[in-house]
PyMOL Python script that loads the backbone (N, CA, C, O; Angstrom):
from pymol import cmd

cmd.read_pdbstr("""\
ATOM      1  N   UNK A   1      24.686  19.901   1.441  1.00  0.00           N
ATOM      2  CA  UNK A   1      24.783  18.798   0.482  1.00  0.00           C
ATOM      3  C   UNK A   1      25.415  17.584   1.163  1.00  0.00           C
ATOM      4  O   UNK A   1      26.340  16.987   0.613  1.00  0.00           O
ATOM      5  N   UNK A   2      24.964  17.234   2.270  1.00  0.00           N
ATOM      6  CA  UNK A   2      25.510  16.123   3.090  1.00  0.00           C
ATOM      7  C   UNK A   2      24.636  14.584   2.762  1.00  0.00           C
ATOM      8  O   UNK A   2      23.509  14.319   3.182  1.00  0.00           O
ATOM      9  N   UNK A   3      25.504  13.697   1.901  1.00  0.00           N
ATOM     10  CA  UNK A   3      24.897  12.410   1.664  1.00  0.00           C
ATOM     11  C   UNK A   3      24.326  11.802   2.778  1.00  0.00           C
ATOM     12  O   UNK A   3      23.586  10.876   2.448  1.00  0.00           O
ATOM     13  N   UNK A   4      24.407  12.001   4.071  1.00  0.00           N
ATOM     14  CA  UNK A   4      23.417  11.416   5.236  1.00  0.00           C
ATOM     15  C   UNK A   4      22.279  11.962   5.323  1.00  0.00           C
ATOM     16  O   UNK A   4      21.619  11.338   6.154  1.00  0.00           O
ATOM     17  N   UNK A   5      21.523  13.083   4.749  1.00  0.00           N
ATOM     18  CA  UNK A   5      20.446  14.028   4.905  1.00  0.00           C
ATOM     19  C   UNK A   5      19.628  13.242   3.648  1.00  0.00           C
ATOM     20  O   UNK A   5      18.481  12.835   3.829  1.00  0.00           O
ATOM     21  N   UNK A   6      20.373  13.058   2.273  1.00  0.00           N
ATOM     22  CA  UNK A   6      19.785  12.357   1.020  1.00  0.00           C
ATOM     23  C   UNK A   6      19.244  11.071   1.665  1.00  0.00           C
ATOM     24  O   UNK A   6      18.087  11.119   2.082  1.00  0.00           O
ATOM     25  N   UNK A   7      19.948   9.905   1.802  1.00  0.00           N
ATOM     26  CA  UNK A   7      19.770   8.865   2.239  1.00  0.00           C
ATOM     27  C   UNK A   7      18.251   8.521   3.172  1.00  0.00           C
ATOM     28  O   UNK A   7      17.375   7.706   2.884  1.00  0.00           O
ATOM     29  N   UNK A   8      18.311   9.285   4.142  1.00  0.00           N
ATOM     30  CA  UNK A   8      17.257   8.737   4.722  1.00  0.00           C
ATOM     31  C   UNK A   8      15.424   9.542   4.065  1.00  0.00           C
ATOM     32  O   UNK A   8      14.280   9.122   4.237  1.00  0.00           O
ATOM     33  N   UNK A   9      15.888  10.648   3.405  1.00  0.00           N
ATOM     34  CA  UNK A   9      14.780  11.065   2.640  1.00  0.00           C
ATOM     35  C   UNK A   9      14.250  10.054   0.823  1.00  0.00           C
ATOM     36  O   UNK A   9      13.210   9.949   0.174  1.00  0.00           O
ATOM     37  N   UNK A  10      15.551   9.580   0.696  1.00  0.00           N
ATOM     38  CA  UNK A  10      15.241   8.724  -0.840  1.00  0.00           C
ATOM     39  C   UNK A  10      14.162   7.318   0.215  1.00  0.00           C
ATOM     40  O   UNK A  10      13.039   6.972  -0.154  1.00  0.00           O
ATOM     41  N   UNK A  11      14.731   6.850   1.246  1.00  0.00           N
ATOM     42  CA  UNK A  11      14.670   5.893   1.911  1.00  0.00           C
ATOM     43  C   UNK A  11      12.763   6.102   2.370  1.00  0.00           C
ATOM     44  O   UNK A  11      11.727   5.438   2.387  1.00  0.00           O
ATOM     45  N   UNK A  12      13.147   7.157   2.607  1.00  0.00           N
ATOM     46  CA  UNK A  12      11.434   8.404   3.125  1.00  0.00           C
ATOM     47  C   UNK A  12      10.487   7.591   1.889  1.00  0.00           C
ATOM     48  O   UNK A  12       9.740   6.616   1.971  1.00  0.00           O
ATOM     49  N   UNK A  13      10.818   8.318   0.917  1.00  0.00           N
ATOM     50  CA  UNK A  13      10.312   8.275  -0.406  1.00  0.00           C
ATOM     51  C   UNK A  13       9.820   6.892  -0.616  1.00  0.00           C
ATOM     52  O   UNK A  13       8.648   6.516  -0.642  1.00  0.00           O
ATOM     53  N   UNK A  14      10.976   6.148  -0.772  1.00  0.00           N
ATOM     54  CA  UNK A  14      10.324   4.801  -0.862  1.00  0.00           C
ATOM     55  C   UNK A  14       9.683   3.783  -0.246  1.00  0.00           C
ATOM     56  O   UNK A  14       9.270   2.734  -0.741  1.00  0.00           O
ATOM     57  N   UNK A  15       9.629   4.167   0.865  1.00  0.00           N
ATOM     58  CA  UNK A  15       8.776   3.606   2.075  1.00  0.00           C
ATOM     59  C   UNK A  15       7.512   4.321   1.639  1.00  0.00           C
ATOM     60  O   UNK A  15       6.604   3.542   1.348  1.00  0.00           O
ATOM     61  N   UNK A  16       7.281   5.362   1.545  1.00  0.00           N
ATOM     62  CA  UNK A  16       5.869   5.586   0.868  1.00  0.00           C
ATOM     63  C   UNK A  16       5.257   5.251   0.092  1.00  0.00           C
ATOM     64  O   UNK A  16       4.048   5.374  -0.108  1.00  0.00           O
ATOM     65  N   UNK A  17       6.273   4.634  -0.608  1.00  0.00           N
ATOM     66  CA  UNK A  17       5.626   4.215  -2.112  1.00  0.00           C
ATOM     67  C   UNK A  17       5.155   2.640  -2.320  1.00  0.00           C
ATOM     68  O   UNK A  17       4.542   2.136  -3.261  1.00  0.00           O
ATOM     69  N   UNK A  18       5.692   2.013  -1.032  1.00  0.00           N
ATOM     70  CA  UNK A  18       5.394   0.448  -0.397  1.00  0.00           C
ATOM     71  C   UNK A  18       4.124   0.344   0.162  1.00  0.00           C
ATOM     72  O   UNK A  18       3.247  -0.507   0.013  1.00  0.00           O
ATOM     73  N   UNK A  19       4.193   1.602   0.994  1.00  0.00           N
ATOM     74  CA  UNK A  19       3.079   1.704   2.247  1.00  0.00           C
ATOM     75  C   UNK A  19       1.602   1.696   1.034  1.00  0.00           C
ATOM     76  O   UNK A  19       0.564   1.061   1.224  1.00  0.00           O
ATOM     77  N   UNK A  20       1.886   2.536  -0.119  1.00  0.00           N
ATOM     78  CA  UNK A  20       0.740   2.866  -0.659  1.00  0.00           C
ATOM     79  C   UNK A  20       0.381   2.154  -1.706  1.00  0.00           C
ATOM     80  O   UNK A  20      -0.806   2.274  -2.007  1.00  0.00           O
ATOM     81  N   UNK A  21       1.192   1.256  -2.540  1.00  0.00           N
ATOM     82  CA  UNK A  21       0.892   0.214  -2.930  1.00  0.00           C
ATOM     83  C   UNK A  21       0.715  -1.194  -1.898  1.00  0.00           C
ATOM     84  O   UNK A  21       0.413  -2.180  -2.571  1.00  0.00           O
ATOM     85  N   UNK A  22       0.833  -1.460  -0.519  1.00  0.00           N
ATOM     86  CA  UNK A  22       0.829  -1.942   0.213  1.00  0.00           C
ATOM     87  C   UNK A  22      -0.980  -1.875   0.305  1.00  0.00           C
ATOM     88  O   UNK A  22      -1.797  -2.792   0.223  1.00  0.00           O
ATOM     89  N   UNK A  23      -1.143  -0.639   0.474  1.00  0.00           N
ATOM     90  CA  UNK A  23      -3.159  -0.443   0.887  1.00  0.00           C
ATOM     91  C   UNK A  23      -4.041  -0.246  -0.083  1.00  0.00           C
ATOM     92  O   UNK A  23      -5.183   0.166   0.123  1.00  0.00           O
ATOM     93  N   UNK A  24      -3.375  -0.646  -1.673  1.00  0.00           N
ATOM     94  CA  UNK A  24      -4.137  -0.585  -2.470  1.00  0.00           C
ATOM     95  C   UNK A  24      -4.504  -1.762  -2.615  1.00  0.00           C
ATOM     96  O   UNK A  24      -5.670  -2.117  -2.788  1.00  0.00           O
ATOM     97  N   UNK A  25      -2.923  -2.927  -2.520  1.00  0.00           N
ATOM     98  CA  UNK A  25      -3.756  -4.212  -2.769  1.00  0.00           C
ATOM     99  C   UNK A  25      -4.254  -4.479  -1.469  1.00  0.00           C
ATOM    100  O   UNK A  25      -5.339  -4.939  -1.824  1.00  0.00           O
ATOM    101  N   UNK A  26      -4.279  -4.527  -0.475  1.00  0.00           N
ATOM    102  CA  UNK A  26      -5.431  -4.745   1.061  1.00  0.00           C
ATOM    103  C   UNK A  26      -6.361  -4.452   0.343  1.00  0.00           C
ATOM    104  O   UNK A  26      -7.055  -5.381  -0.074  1.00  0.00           O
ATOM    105  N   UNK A  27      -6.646  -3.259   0.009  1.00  0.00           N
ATOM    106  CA  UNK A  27      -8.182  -2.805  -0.549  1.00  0.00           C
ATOM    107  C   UNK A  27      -8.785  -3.199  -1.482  1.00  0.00           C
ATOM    108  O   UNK A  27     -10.014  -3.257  -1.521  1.00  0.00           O
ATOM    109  N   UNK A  28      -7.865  -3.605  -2.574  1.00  0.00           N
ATOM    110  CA  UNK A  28      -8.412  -4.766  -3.601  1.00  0.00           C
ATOM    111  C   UNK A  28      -8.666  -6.020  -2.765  1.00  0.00           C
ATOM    112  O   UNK A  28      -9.680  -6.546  -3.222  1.00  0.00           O
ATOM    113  N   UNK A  29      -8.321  -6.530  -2.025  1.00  0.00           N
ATOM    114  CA  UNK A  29      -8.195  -7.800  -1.557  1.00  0.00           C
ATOM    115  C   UNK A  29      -9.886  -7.446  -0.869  1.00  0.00           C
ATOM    116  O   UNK A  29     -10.890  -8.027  -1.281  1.00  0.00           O
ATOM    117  N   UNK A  30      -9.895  -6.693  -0.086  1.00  0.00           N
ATOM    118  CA  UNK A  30     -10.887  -6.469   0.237  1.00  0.00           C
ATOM    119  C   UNK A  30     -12.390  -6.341  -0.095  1.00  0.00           C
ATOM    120  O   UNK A  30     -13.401  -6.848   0.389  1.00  0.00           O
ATOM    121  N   UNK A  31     -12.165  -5.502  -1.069  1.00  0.00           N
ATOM    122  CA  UNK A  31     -13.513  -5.529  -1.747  1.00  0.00           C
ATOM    123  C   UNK A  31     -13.841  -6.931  -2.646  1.00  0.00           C
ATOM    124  O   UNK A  31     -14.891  -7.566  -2.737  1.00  0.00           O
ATOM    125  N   UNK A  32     -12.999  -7.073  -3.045  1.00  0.00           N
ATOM    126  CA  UNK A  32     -12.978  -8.307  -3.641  1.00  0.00           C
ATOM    127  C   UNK A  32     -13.823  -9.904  -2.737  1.00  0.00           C
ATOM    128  O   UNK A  32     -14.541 -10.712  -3.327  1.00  0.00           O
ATOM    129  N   UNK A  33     -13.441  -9.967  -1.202  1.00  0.00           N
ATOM    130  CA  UNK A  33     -13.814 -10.851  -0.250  1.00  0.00           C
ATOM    131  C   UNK A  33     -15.476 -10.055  -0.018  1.00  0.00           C
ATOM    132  O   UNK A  33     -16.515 -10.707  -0.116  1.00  0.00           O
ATOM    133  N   UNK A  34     -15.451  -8.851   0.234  1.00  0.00           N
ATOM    134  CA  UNK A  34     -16.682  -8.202   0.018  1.00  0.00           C
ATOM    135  C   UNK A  34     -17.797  -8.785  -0.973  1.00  0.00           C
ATOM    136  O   UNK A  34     -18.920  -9.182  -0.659  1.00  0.00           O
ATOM    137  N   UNK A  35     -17.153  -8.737  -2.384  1.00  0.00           N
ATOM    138  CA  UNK A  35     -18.179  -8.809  -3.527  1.00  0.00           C
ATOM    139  C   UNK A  35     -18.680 -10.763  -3.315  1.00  0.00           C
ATOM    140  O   UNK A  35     -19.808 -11.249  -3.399  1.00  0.00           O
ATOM    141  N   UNK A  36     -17.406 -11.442  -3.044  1.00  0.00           N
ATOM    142  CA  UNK A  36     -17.543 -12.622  -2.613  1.00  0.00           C
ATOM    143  C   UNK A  36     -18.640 -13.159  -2.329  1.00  0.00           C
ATOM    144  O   UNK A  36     -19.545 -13.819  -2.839  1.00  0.00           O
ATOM    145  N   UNK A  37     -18.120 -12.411  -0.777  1.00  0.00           N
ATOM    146  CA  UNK A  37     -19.496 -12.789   0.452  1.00  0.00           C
ATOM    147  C   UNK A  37     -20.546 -12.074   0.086  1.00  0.00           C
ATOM    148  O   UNK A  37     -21.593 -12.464   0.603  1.00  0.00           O
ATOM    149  N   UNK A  38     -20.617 -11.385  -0.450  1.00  0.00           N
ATOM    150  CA  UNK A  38     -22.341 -10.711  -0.953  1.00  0.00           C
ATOM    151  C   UNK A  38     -22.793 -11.567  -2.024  1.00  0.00           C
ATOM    152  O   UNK A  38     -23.993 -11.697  -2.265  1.00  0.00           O
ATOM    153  N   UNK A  39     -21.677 -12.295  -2.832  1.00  0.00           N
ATOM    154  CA  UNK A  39     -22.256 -12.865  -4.130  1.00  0.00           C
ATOM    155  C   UNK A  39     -22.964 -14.296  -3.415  1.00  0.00           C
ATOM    156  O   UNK A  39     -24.030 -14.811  -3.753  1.00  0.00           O
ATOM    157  N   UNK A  40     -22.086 -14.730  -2.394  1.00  0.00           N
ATOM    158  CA  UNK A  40     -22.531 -16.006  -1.290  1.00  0.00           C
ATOM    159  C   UNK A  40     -24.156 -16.092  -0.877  1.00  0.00           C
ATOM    160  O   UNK A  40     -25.144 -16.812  -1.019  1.00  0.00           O
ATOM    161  N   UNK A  41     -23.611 -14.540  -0.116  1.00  0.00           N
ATOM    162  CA  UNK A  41     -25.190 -14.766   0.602  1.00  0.00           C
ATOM    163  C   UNK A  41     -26.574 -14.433  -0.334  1.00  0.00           C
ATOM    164  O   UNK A  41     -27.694 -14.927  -0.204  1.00  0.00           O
ATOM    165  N   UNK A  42     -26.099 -13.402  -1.341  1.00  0.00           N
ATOM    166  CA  UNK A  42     -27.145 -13.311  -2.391  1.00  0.00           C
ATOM    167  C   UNK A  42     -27.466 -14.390  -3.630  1.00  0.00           C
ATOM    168  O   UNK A  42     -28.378 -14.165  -4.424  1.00  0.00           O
TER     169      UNK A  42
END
""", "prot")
cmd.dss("prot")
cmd.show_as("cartoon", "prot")
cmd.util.cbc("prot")
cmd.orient("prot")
């Protein structure tokens, strides 16, 4: 039960939870420039 072992796993945790809302909006952003440029050239 050592508070230095907690710390860097809560820390774990929430870095994941950045990373993966991080590549959802890229991927919105993305498809989005996608539908764009298809709506452009079509």
């Amino acid at each position: 039960m050592e508070p230095v072992e907690y710390k860097p796993a809560r820390r774990r945790w929430i870095r994941e939870i950045l990373v993966g809302a991080a590549a959802g909006i890229v991927s919105n952003l993305v498809l989005e420039a996608l539908a764009a440029a298809a709506h452009l050239l079509v």
